[in-house]
C-alpha positions as CSV (number, residue, x, y, z in Angstrom):
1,X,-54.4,40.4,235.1
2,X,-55.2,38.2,237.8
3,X,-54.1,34.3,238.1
4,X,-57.3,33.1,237.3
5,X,-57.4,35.8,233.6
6,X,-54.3,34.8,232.8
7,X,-55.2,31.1,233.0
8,X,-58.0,31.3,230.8
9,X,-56.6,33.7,228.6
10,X,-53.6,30.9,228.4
11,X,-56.4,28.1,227.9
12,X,-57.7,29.8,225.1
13,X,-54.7,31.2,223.3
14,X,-53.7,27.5,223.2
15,X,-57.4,26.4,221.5
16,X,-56.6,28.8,219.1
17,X,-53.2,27.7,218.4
18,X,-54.8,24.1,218.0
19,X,-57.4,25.1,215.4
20,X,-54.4,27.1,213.8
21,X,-52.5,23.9,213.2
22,X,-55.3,22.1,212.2
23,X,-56.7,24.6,208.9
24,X,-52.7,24.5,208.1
25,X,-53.1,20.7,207.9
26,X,-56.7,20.1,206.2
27,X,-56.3,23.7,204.3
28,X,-59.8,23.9,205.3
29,X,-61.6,25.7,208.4
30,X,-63.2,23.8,211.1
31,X,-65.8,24.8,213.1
32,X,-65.4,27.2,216.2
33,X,-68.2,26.7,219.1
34,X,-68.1,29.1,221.4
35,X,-69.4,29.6,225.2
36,X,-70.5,32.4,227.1
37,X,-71.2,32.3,230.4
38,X,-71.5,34.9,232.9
39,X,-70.3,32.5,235.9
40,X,-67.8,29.9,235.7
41,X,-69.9,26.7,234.5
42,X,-67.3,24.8,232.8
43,X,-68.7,21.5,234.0
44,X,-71.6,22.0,232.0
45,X,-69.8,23.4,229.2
46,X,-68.0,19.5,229.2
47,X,-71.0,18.1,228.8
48,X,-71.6,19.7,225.3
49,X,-68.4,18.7,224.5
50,X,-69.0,15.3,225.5
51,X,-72.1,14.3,223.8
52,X,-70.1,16.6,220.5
53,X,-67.6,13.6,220.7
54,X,-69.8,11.1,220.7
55,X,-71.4,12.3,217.8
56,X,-68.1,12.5,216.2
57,X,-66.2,15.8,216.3
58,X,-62.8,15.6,217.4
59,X,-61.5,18.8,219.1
60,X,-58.5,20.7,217.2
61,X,-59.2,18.5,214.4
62,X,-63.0,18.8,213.3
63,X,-64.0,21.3,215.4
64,X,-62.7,23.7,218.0
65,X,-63.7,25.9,221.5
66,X,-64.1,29.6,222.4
67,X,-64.9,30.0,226.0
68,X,-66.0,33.5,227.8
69,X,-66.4,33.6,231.5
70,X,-67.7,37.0,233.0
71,X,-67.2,35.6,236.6
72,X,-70.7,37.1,237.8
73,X,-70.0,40.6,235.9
74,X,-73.1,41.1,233.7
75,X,-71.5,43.8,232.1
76,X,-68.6,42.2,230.8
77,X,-71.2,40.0,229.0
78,X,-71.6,42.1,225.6
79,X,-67.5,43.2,225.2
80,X,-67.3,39.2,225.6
81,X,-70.2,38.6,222.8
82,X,-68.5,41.5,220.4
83,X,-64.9,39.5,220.9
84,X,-66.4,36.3,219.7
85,X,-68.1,37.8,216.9
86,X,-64.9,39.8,216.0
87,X,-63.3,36.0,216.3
88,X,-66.3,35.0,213.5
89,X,-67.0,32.0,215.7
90,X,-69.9,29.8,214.0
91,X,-72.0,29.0,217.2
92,X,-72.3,30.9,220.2
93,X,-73.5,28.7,223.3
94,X,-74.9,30.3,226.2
95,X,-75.8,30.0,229.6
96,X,-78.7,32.0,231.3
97,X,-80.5,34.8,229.3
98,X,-78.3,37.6,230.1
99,X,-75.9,35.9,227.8
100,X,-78.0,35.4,225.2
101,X,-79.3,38.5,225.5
102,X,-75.9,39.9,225.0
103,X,-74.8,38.0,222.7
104,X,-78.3,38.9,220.8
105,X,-77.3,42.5,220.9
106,X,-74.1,42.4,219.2
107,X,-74.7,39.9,216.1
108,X,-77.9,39.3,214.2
109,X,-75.9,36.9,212.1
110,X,-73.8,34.0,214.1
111,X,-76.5,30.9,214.8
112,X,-77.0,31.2,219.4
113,X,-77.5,27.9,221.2
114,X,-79.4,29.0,224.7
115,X,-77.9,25.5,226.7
116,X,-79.8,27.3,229.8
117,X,-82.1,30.3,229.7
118,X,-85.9,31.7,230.5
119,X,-88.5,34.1,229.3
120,X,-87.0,33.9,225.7
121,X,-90.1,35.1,224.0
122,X,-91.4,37.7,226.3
123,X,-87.5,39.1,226.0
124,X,-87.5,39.7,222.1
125,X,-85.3,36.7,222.0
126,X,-88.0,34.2,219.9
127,X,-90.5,34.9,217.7
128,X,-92.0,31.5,219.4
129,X,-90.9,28.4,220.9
130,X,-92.5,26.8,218.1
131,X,-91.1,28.7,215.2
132,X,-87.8,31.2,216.9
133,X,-86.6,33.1,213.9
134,X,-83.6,34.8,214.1
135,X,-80.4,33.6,215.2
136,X,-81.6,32.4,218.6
137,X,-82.6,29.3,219.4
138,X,-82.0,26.4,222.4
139,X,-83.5,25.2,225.6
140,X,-85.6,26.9,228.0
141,X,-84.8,26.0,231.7
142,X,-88.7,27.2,232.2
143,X,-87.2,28.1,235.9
144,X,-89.8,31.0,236.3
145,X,-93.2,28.7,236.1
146,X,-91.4,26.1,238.5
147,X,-90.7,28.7,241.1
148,X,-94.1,28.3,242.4
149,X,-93.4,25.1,242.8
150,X,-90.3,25.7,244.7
151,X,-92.7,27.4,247.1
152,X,-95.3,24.6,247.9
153,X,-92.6,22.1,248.0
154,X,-90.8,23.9,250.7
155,X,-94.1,24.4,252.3
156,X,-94.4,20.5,252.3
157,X,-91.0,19.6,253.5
158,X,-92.2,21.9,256.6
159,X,-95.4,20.5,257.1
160,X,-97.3,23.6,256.0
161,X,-96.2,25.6,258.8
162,X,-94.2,28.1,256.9
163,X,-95.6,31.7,257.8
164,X,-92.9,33.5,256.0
165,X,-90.2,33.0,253.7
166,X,-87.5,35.0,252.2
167,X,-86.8,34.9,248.5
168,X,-83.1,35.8,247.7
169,X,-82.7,37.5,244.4
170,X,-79.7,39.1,242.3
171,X,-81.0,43.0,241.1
172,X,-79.5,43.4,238.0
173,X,-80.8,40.2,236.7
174,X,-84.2,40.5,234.5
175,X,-85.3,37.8,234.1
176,X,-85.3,37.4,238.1
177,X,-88.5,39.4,238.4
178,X,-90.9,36.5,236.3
179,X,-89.4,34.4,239.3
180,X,-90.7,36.5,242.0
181,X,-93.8,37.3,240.4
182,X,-94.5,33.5,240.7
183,X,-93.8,33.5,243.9
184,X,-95.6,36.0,245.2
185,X,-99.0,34.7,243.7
186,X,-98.1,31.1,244.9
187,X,-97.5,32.9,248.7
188,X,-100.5,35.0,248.4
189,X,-102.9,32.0,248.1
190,X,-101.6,30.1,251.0
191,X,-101.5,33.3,252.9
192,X,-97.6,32.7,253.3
193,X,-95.6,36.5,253.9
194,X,-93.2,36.9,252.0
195,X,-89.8,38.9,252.3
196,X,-87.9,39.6,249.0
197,X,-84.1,40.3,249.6
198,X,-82.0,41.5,246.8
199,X,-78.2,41.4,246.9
200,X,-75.8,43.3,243.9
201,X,-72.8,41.1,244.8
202,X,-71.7,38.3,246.7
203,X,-70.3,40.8,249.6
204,X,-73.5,41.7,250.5
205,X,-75.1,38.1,251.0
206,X,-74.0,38.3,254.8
207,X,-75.9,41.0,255.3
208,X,-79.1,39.6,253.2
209,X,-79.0,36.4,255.6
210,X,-78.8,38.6,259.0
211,X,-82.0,40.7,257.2
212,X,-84.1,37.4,256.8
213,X,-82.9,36.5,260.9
214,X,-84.3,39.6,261.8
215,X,-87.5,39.2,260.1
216,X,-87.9,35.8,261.8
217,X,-87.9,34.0,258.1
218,X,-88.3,30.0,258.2
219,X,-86.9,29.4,254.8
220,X,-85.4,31.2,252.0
221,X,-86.2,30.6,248.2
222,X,-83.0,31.0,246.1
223,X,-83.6,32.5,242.5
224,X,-80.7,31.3,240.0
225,X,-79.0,33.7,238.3
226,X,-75.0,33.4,238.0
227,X,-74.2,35.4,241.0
228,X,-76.1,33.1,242.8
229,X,-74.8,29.8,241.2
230,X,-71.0,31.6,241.4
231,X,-71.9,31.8,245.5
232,X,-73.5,28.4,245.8
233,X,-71.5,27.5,248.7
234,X,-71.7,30.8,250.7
235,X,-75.2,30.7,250.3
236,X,-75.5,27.1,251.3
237,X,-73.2,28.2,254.6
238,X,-75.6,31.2,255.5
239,X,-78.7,29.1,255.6
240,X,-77.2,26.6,257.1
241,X,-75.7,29.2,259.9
242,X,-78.6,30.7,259.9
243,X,-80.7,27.5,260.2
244,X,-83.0,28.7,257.0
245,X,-84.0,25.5,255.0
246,X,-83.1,26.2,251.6
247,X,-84.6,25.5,247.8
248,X,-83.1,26.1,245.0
249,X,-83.3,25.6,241.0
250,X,-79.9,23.3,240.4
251,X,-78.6,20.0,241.9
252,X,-75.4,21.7,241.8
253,X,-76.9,23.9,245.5
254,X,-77.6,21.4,247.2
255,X,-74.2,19.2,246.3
256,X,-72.7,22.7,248.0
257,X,-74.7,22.1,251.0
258,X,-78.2,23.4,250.2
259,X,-81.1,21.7,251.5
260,X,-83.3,20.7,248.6
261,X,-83.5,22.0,244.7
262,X,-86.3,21.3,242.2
263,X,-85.1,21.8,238.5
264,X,-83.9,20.4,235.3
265,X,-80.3,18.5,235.0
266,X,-78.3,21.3,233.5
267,X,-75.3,18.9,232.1
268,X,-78.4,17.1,230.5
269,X,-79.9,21.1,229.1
270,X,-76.0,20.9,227.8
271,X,-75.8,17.7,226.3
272,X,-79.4,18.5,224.6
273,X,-77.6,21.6,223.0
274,X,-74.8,20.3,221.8
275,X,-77.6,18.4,219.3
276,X,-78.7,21.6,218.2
277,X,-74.9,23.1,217.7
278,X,-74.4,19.6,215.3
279,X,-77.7,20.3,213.4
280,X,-76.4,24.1,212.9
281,X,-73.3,23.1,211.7
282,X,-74.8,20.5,209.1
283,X,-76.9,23.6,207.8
284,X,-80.0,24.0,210.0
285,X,-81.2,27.5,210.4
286,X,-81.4,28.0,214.2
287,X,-84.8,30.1,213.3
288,X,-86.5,27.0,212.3
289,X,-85.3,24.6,215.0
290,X,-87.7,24.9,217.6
291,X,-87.0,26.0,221.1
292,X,-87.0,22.4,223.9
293,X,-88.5,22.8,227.2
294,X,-86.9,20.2,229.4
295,X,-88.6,16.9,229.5
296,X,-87.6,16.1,232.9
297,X,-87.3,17.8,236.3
298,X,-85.3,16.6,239.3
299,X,-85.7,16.7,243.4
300,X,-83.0,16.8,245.0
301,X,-82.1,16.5,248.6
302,X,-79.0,16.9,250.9
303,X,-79.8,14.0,253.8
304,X,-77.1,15.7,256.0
305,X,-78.5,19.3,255.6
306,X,-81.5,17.9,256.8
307,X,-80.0,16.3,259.9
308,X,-77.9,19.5,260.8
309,X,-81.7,21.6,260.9
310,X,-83.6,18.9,262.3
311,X,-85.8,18.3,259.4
312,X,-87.2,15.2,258.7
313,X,-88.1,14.3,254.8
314,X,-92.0,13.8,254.5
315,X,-92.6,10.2,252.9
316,X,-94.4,11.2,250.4
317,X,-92.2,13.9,249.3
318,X,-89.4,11.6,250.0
319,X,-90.8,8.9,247.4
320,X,-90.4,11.6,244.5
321,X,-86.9,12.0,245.3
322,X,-84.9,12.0,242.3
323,X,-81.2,11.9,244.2
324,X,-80.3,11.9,248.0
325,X,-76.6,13.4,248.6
326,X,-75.6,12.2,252.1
């Protein structure tokens, strides 16, 4: 076992040791929230457990935390989902939609709280966003119809004069293809060629980047997936080397050096879940609690990305700013 394994197995032998103590002393179970993540997210993850605070759970005494990290491994996902249920947790969080998926595929039973994740009804995961059913229910991050968004706005931060633009993608992620599909129709109409570049690890990102300098790319659309997110700064680096403006999905890109991301506040998707984890613990059914689409989207920009490629902000684009990291 690696240092970073034997950390987290560490970490959560001593949660378990905490919620141990505390049956012994109340003679009653609490709660066990769980998280599974196929990248290491823990920030967001603290966010639940924030806004869980504040509504009045105190960890190791009224409630207590599981946490799964596949570190980019999608297969790990669903050994990690069988754990928890073997554990009998009584919520499963997750992040993305291959976690949900896989946590979907193992119990039919334990209420799932999707904090981040796309496509849930066209993936068997909901019934509807109005009326789930099931064990699954959540946020959706919607990141597949704001993809084609992405596009124009990167088309506006160059002044329309992109001819061709690379869209980075992870393979083995699904629900990366309603992504490109976007993107492709929004590139079609403005007559914008497009390159699609998959990668099936982090090692082979170096060689994605020289692909898109070859093929005389101007920018390069990021799809998020948890590889991707994992890589965030290596990515960031390559564009930047590469002089590739960048868009992405998460603020959390562009704090690593990416140029500009358009997308919901993923702390904020977290916080908004940990609401649905305390309605499921008071005795909602997660079928009947209807799926939330984020009510707010932020631009973000990285002022000194921009002045390492020469780019100047547009003033109108610059007024919708939601944040400028300098």
């Amino acid at each position: 076992m690696d240092r970073r394994g034997a950390l987290a197995a560490t970490a959560a032998f001593a949660a378990s040791c905490v919620a141990t103590v505390a049956h012994a002393q109340t003679g009653r179970k609490i709660p066990v929230v769980a998280h599974l993540d196929a990248s290491e997210r823990s920030e967001w993850f603290a966010a639940l457990k924030r806004q869980l605070k504040d509504l009045g759970y105190v960890e190791g005494s009224t409630i207590a935390y599981e946490t799964r990290t596949a570190d980019g491994a999608l297969d790990r996902l669903r050994p990690m989902a069988q754990d928890l249920v073997r554990l009998k947790v009584d919520v499963i969080v997750t992040s993305g939609t291959a976690a949900a998926m896989a946590a979907k595929r193992v119990t039919t039973k334990i209420p799932i709280v999707m904090a981040t994740g796309t496509d849930q009804v066209s993936l068997g995961l909901a019934a509807s966003l109005a009326h789930p059913g099931g064990n699954v229910t959540g946020l959706s991050t919607i990141t597949s119809e704001l993809s084609a968004k992405r596009f124009e706005l990167l088309r506006e931060l160059l002044t329309n004069k992109l001819a061709r633009v690379a869209v980075l993608w992870h393979a083995e992620n699904v629900s990366s293809m309603a992504s490109i599909r976007d993107i492709e129709t929004a590139a079609a109409k403005a007559a914008v060629a497009l390159q699609p570049v998959s990668v099936g690890s982090g090692e082979e990102l170096a060689d994605a980047f020289a692909a898109m300098g070859r093929e005389r790319a101007q920018g390069v659309i990021v799809v998020q997936t948890p590889l991707m997110y994992a890589e965030r700064k290596t990515i960031a680096g390559l564009a930047l080397k590469g002089r590739l403006p960048s868009m992405f999905g998460a603020a959390e890109f562009v704090d690593a050096g990416g140029l500009v991301s358009y997308g919901p506040s993923y702390p904020e998707l977290y916080r908004r879940a940990a609401i649905y984890v305390d309605k499921i613990l008071r005795g909602a059914s997660p079928g009947a609690l209807p799926i939330e689409e984020p009510t707010a989207v932020e631009l973000v920009v990285n002022a000194s990305t921009a002045k390492a490629l020469a780019i100047t902000i547009p003033p109108a684009m610059l007024a919708r700013v939601s944040r400028v990291i300098s």
